[in-house]
C-alpha positions in Angstrom: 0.0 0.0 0.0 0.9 3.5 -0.7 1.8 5.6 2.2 -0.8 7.9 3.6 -0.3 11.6 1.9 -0.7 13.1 5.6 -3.8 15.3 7.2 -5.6 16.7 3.8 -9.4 17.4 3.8 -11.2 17.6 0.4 -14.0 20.3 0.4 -17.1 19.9 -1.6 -20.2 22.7 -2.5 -22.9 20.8 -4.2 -26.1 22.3 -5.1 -28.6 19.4 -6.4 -26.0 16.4 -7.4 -28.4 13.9 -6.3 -27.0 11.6 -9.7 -23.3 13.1 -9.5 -22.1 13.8 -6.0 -22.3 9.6 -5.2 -19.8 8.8 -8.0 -17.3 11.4 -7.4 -17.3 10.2 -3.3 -16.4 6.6 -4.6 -13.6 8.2 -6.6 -12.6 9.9 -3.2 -12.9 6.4 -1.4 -10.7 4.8 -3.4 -8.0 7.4 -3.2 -4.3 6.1 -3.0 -2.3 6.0 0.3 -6.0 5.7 2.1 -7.4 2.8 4.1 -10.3 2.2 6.7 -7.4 2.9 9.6 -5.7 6.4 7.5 -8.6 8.0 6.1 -9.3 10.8 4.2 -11.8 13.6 5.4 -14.4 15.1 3.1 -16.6 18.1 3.6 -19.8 18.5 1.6 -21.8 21.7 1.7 -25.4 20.3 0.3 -26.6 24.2 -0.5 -30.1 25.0 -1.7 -30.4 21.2 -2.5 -34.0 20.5 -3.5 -33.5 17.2 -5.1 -32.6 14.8 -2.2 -28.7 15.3 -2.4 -28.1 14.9 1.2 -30.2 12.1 1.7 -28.2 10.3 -0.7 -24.7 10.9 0.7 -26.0 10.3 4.4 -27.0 6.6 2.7 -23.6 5.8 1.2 -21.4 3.3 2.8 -17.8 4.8 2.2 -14.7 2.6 3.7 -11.9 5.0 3.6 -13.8 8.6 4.3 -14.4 10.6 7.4 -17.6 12.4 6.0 -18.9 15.9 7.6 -22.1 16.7 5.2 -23.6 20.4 6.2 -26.7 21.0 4.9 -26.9 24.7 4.3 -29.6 27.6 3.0 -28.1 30.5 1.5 -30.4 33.4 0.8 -30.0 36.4 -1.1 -26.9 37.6 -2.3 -25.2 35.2 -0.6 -27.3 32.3 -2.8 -24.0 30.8 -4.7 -21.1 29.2 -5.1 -18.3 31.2 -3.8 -20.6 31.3 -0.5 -21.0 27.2 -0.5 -16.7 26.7 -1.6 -15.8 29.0 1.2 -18.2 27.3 3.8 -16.7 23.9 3.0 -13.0 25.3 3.1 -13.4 27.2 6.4 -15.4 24.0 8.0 -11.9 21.8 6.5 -9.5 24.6 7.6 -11.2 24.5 11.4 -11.1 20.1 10.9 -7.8 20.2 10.4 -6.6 23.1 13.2 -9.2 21.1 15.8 -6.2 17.7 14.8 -3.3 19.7 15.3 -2.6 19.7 11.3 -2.6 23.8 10.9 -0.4 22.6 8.1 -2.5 20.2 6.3 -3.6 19.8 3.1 -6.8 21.4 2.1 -7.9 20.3 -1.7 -11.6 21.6 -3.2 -12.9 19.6 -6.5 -16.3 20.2 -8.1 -19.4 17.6 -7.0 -19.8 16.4 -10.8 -15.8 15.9 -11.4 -14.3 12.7 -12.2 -11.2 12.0 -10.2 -8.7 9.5 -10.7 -7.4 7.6 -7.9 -3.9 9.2 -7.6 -5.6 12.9 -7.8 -5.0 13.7 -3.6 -1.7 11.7 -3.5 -0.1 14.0 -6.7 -1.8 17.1 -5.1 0.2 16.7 -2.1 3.4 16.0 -4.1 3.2 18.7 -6.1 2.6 20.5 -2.9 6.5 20.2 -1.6 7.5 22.8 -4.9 4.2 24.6 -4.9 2.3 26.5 -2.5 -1.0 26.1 -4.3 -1.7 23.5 -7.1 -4.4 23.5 -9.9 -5.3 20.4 -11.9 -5.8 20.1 -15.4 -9.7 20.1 -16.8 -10.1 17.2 -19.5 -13.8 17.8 -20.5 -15.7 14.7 -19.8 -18.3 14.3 -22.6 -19.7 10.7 -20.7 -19.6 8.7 -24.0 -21.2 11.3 -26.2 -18.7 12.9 -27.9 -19.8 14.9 -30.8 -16.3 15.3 -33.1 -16.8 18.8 -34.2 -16.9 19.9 -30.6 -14.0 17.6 -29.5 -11.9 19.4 -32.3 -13.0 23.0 -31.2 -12.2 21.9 -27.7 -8.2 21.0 -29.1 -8.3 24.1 -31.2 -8.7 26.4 -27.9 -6.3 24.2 -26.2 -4.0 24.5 -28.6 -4.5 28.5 -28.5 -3.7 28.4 -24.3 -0.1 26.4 -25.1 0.8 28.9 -27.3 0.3 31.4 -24.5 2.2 28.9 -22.5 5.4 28.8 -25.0 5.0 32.6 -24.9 5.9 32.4 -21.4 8.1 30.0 -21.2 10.4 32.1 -23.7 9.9 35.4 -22.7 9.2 35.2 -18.6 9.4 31.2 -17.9 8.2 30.7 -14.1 11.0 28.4 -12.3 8.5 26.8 -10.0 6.0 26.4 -12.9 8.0 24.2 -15.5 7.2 23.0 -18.6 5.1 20.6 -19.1 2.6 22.5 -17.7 -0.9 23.3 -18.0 -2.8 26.2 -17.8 -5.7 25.7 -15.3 -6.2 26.9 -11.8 -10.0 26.4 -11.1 -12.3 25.8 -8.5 -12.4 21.6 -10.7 -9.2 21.5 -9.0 -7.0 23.3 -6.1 -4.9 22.9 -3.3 -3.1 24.5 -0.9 -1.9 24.4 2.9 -4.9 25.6 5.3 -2.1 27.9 7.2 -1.7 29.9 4.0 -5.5 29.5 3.3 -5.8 31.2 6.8 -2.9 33.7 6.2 -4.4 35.3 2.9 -8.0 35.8 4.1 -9.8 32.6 2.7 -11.7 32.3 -0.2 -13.6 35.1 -1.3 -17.1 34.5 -1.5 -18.2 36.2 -4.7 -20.9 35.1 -6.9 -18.5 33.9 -9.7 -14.7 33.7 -10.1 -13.9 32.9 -6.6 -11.7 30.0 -7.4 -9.4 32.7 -9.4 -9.6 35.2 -6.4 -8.3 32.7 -4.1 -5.2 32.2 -6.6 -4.6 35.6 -6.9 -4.3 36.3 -3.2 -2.1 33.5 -2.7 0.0 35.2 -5.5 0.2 38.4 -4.2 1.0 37.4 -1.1 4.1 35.7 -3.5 2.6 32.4 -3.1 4.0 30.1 -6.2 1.3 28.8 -8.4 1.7 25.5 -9.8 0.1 23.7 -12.9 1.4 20.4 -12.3 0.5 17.9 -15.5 -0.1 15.1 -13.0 -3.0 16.6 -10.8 -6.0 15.8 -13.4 -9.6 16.4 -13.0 -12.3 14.9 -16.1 -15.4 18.3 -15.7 -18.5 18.1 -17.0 -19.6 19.1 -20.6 -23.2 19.8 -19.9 -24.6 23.0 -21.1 -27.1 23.5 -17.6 -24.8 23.9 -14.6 -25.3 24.9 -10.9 -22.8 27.5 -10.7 -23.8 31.0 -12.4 -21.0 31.7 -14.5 -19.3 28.2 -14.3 -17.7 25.5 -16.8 -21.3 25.0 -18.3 -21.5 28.6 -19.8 -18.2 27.7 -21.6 -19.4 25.0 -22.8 -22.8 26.5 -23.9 -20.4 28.5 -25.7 -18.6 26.4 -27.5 -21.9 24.5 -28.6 -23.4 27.7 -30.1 -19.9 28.2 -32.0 -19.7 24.9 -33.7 -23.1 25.1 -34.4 -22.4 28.1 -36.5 -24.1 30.5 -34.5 -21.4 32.7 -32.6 -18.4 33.9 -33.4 -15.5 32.8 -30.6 -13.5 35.4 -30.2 -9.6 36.1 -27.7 -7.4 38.0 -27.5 -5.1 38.1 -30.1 -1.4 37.1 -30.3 0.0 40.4 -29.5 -1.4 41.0 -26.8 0.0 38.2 -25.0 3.6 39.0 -26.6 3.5 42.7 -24.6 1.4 41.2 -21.5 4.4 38.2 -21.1 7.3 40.4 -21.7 5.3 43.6 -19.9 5.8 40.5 -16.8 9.0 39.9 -17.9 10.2 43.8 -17.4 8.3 43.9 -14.0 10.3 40.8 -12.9 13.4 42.3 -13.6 13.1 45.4 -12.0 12.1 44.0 -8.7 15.1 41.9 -8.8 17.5 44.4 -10.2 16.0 46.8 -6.7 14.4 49.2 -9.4 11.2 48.8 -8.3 10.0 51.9 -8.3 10.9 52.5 -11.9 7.7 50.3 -12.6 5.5 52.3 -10.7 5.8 55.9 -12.1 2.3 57.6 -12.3 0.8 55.2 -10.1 -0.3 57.0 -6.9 1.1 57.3 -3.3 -1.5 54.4 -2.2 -0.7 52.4 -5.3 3.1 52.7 -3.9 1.9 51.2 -0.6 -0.2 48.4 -1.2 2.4 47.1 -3.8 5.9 47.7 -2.1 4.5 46.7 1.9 5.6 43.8 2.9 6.2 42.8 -0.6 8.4 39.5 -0.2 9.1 38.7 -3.6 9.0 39.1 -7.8 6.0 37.1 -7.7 4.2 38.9 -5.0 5.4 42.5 -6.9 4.4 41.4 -10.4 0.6 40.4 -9.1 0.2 43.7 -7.0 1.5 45.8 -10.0 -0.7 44.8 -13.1 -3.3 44.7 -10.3 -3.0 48.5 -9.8 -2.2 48.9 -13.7 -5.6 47.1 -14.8 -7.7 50.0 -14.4 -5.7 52.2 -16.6 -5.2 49.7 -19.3 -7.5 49.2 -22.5 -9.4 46.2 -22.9 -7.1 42.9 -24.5 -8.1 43.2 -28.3 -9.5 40.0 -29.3 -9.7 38.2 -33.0 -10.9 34.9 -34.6 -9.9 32.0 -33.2 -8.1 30.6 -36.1 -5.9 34.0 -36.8 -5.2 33.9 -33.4 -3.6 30.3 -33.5 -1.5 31.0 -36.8 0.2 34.6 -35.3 0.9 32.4 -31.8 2.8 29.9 -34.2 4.5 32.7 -36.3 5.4 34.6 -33.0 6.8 30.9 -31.8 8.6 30.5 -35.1 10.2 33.9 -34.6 11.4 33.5 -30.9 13.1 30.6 -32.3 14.8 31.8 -34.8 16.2 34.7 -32.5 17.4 32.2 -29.6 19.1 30.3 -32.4 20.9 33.7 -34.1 
């Protein structure tokens, strides 16, 4: 048997998962390095379930899981998500203080993801060069793949490593190697609850929460990780729970094969200046000219950026932070154009580390 990954606590929201939520806690109960005597806690937040969800998980008989299921009402604007995420992190956070594991693991997934069974065990791992981990989305189509889609779906991929090659030779991140992907959602994180703690939680917006919590880990020069062995299969249905979730991508991407919307990103260029904009920003923090980056940026600007500020990454994060709001919007083109100028600009950053 594998050894135990140590204290980790997966956390859970699930809004009406009554067919879902059941096979994704058999993927947690058959999670390497776990056994009836080492097992692995699980917190589910059942939120504004009106479809028996709770019921269901309180009638499972799972071998290797400490189970706390909350059964929550959230009214208002506080009726979402990021409210239901945060609930289940705090509630693991506490679990894991109330052991004497301030240190442990704390990992949140999605109630309709498909996990394999080394997904916890190469969280962890990735963990010891990392300080927070996202896994990879595959898109699970559950044996009804339609082709046109699955080629879209390899077209935008394709479009997101060329971003990545970008990066890797203009501003490449040490503790983010290639091979690498690209995704740092709420499908798939992880982090230490003692840095969960230290940068305020999870912020319980209505949308984009997962991505908030990465960027306060980040600016508090936390090192973000895309580690190719952390994997998560997420749903491809159109009608999700979340508002703003993968299913609006994916409704997307169904109205665009379909011929019915144009899928637009932004272009090539952009990305060039955005990656070596990074790149300058890097090297002035590292070079102590800081404060050559932030001319015209204002006396609290200064502050929030340079206080405390332990490192590039942490300097780079607060900085286009404070830039965004006086920067145009990215410009976007087709798809396809977009592709062809990332494998020209790819071409031509070859040619000039070869000259």
């Amino acid at each position: 048997m594998l050894a135990c990954p140590g204290p980790a606590v997966v956390c859970v929201p699930a809004r009406n998962e009554v067919e879902r939520l059941p096979r994704l806690l058999a993927a947690l109960d058959r999670q390497d390095g776990f056994s009836p005597r080492h097992r692995l806690r699980v917190v589910v937040v059942a939120n504004n379930c009106t479809d028996g969800t709770a019921a269901i998980v309180r009638d499972l008989a799972l071998e290797t899981i400490d189970l706390r299921l909350i059964e929550a009402t959230f009214s208002g604007t506080d009726a979402h998500v990021g409210t239901a995420r945060r609930r289940a992190l705090d509630v693991g956070a506490d679990w894991l203080e109330a052991e004497g594991a301030p240190d442990g693991v704390l990992l949140t997934t999605d109630a309709d993801a498909r996990l394999d069974p080394s997904w916890v065990a190469a969280n962890v791992s990735a963990l010891e060069g990392a300080d927070i981990v996202g896994g990879r989305l595959v898109i699970d189509d559950e044996g009804d793949a339609d082709p046109v889609l699955a080629a879209f779906h390899a077209r935008v991929e394709r479009y997101w490593a060329g971003v990545r090659r970008l990066e890797d030779a203009l501003d490449p991140p040490p503790h983010d190697p290639a091979p690498r992907h690209g995704d740092h959602t709420g499908g798939s994180l992880s982090l230490r609850a003692s840095l969960y703690r230290a940068v305020g939680g999870l912020p319980a917006i209505p949308r984009g929460e997962d991505n908030a919590l990465v960027a306060a880990v980040q600016r508090a020069g936390g090192r973000l990780r895309h580690c190719p062995a952390v994997c998560v299969q997420v749903s491809a249905r159109t009608a999700g729970r979340a508002e703003g979730g993968m299913a609006v991508e994916m409704l997307r991407r169904a109205r665009v094969v379909q011929g019915g919307e144009a899928y637009r990103l932004p272009t090539a260029a952009f990305w060039r200046d955005h990656v070596a904009r990074r790149a300058r920003l890097r090297r002035l923090w590292r070079e102590g000219r800081a404060a050559e980056a932030l001319a015209g940026l204002s006396p609290e600007d200064h502050a929030a950026i340079l206080s405390e500020c332990p490192n590039d990454i942490a300097f780079v994060e607060r900085t286009l932070a404070r830039l965004a709001p006086h920067d145009p919007p990215a410009p976007e083109g087709p798809l396809d154009r977009a592709l062809a100028d990332l494998d020209a600009l790819a071409a031509d950053l070859r040619q000039d580390a070869a000259a």
